[in-house]
C-alpha positions in Angstrom: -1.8 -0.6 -14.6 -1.8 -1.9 -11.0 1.7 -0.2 -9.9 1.7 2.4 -7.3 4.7 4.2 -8.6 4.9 5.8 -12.1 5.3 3.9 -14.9 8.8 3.0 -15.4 10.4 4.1 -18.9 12.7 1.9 -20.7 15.7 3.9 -20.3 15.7 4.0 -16.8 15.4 -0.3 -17.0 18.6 0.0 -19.3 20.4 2.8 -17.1 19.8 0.3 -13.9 21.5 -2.5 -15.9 18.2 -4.4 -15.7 19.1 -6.1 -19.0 17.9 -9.6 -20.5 21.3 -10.9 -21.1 21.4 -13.0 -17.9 24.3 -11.6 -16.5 25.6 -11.7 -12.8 26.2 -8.2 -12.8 22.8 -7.6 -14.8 21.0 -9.7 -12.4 22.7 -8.4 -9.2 21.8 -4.5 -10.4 18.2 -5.6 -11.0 18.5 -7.6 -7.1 19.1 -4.2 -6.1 16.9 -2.0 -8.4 14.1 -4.0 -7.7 14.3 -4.6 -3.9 14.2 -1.1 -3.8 11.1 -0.8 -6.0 9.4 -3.6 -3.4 9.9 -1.7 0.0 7.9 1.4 -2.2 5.3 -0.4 -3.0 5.5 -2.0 0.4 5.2 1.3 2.1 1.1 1.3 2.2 1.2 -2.2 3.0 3.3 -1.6 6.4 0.8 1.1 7.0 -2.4 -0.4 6.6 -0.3 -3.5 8.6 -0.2 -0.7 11.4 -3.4 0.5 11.6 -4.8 -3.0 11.8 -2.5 -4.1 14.4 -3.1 -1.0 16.5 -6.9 -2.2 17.6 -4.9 -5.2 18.9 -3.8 -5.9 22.7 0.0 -4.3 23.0 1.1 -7.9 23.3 -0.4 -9.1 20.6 0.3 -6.4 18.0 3.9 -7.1 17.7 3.5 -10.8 16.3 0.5 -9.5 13.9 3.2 -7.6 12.2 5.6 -9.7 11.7 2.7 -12.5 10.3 1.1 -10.0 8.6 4.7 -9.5 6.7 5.0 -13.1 6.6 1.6 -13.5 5.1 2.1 -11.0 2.2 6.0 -12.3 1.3 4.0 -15.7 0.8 1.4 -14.0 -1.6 4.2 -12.4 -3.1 6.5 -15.3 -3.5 3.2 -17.5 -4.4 2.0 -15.3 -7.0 5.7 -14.9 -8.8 5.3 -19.0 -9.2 1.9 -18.5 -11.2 3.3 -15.3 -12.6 2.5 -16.1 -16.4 -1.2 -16.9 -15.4 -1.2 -13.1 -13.8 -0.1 -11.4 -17.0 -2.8 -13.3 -18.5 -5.4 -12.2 -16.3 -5.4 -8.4 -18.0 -7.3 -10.4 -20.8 -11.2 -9.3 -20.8 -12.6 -11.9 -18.2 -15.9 -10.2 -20.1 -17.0 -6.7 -22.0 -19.4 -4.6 -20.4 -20.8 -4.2 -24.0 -22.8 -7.4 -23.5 -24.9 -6.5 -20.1 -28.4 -5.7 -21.5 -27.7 -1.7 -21.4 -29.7 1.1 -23.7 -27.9 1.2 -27.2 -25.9 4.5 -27.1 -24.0 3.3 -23.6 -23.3 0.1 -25.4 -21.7 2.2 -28.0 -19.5 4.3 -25.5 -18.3 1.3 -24.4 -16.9 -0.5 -27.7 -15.5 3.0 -28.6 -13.6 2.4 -25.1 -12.4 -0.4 -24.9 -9.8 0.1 -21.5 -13.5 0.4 -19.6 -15.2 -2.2 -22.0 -13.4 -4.7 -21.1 -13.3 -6.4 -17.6 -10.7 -8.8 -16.4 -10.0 -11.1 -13.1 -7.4 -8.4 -12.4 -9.5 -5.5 -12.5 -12.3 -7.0 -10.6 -9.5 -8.4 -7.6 -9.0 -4.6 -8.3 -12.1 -3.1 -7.3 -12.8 -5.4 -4.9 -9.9 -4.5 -2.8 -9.9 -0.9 -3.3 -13.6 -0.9 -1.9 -12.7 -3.0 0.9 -9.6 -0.4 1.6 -12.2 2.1 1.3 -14.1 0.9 3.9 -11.7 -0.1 6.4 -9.7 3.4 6.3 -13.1 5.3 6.8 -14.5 3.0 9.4 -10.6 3.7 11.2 -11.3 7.6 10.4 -14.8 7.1 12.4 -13.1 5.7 15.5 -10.3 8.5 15.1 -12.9 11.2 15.3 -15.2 9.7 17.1 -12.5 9.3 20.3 -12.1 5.6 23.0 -15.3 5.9 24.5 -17.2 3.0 26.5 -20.3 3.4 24.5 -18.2 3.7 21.7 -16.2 0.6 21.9 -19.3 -1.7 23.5 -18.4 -4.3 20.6 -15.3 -6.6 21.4 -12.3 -5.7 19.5 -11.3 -7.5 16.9 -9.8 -10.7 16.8 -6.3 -11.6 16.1 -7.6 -14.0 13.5 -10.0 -11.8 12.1 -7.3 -9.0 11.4 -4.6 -11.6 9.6 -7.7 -12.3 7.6 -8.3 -8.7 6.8 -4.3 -8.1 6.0 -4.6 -11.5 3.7 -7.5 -9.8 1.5 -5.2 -6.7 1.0 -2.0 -8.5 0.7 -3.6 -9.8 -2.2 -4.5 -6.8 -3.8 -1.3 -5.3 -3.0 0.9 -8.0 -4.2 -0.2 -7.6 -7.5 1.4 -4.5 -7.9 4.5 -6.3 -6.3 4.6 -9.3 -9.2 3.5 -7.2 -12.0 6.4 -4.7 -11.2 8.6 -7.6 -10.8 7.7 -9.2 -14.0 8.4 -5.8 -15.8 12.2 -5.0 -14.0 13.8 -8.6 -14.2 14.1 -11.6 -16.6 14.7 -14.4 -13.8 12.7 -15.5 -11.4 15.2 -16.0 -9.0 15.7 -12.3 -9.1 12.3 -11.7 -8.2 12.0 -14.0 -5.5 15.2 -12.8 -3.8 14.1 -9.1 -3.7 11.0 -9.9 -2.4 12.5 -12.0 0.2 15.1 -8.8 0.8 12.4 -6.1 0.8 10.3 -8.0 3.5 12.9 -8.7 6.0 13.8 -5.3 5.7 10.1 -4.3 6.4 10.5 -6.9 9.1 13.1 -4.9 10.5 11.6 -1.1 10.6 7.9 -2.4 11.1 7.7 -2.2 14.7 9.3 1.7 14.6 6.7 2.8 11.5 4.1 1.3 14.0 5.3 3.2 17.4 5.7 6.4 15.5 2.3 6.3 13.9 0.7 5.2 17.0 2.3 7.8 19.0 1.1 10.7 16.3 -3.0 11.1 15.9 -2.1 13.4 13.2 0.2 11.1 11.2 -2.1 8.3 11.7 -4.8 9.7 10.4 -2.5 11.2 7.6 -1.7 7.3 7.0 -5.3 6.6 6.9 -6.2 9.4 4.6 -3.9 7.9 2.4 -5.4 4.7 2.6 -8.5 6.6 1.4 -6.9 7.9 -1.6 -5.1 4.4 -2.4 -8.3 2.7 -2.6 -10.3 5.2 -5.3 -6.8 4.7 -7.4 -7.3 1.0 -6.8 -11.2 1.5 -7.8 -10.1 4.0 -10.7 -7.7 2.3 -11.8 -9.6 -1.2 -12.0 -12.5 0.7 -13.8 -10.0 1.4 -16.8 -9.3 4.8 -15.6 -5.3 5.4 -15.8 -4.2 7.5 -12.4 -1.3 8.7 -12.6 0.8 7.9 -9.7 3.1 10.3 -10.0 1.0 12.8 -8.7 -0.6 10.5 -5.9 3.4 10.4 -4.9 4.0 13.7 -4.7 0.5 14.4 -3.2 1.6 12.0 -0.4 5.6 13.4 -0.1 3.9 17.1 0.1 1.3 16.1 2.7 4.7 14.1 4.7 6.4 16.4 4.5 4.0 19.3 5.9 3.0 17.1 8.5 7.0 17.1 9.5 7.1 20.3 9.6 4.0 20.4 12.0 5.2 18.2 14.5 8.5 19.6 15.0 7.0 23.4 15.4 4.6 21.6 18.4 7.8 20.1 20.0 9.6 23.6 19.3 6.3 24.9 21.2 6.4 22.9 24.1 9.9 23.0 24.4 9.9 26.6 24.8 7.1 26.3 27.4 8.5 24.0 29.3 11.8 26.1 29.2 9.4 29.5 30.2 7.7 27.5 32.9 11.5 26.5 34.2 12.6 30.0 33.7 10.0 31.2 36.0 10.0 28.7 38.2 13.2 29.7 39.4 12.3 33.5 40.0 10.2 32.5 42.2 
């Protein structure tokens, strides 16, 4: 599985009124249901979006967004079209059975056969989660390492280089996107308009998940830790290894919410030293 939500039971479709019977009703509960389900999975997408656009001029960073949004509700809306070639893509693209390898790993293998066998999707897979991998600890490097000149003697990056860079992950993360859109509606005209919906509300808040994170070391390097950890569940997950991501939520909602809780005891902190300083201030 590619989805970076927990695997949605069947009851819960049927509760939602995400039903097969082409209904208006049916079809405007699944609109909402999965719109919904889109800005989630569109939640690391807007931050890795941020953390690219961030090593860009000020001027400049605004417009990457919004492209960068653009860019992935194209993928999106593009890979939806070609969406019964994507559910054919879990088919073994080959088995890892037939690399020359010693006899008794060829026989783990065929006994495993999630591992055994490789398809386009896990390979698009790996490939991205090792490229997210890369990218969030080369951002953690320049975190630590601070803005210095000798630091920073290359030339930041290019406008077009970074679309490029949020095109390769839009990719991988538009998978999850179709998949969980095949899965929660029957028409495609469903899909397409919740994707559409989710992304101009994305649009919308993009510019204030940006500010926020930009303004807060710690939450940006929260963001990119979870980068980190969204990449080896890409990896694991492309190497047949089932994650599941109901812990990686909660994991991420705990570590949130602590980090809440951090930055509003600093403000508490400096508010009362400010108020002290004030305080005395006026004694004198």
């Amino acid at each position: 599985m590619t989805s970076l939500i927990p695997n949605i039971p069947d009851p819960f479709l049927l509760a939602a009124g995400v039903t097969s019977d082409g209904s208006l009703t049916g079809n405007i509960i699944a609109l909402i249901a999965l719109s919904a389900m889109e800005i989630v999975l569109g939640i690391d997408n807007l931050v890795f979006l941020s953390v690219l656009s961030s090593r860009l001029p000020k001027e400049q960073q605004k417009s990457a967004r919004l492209i960068g949004l653009a860019l992935a509700m194209g993928m999106r809306i593009g890979l939806l079209a070609f969406l019964f070639l994507i559910l054919k893509l879990k088919d073994p693209f080959f088995t890892l059975d037939s690399l020359p390898l010693w006899e008794g790993a060829k026989q783990w293998l065929q006994a495993n056969e999630e591992i055994n066998g490789v398809s386009i999707k896990d390979l698009i897979l790996i490939a991205g989660g090792l490229f997210l991998l890369w990218k969030s600890v080369k951002e953690i490097h320049h975190l630590v390492g601070g803005h210095h000149e000798s630091h920073n003697a290359a030339a930041p990056p290019s406008y077009a280089s970074v679309l490029i860079q949020v095109m390769v992950l839009d990719l991988v993360f538009s998978l999850d996107s179709v998949i969980t859109a095949v899965g929660m509606a029957d028409q495609l005209w469903v899909m397409i308009s919740a994707v559409l919906l989710s992304v101009l509300i994305m649009m919308i808040f993009a510019n204030s998940v940006a500010e926020f994170v930009e303004k807060n070391p710690t939450v940006k390097m929260l963001a990119v830790a979870f980068l980190v950890m969204i990449g080896a569940m890409l990896i694991a997950d492309g190497s047949g290894t089932h994650v599941s991501k109901g812990y990686v939520y909660f994991a991420m909602l705990f570590s949130l919410s602590v980090e809440v809780l951090n930055l509003r005891a600093k403000y508490k902190a400096e508010e009362a030293a400010l108020q002290k300083s004030y305080t005395e201030g006026e004694g004198y």
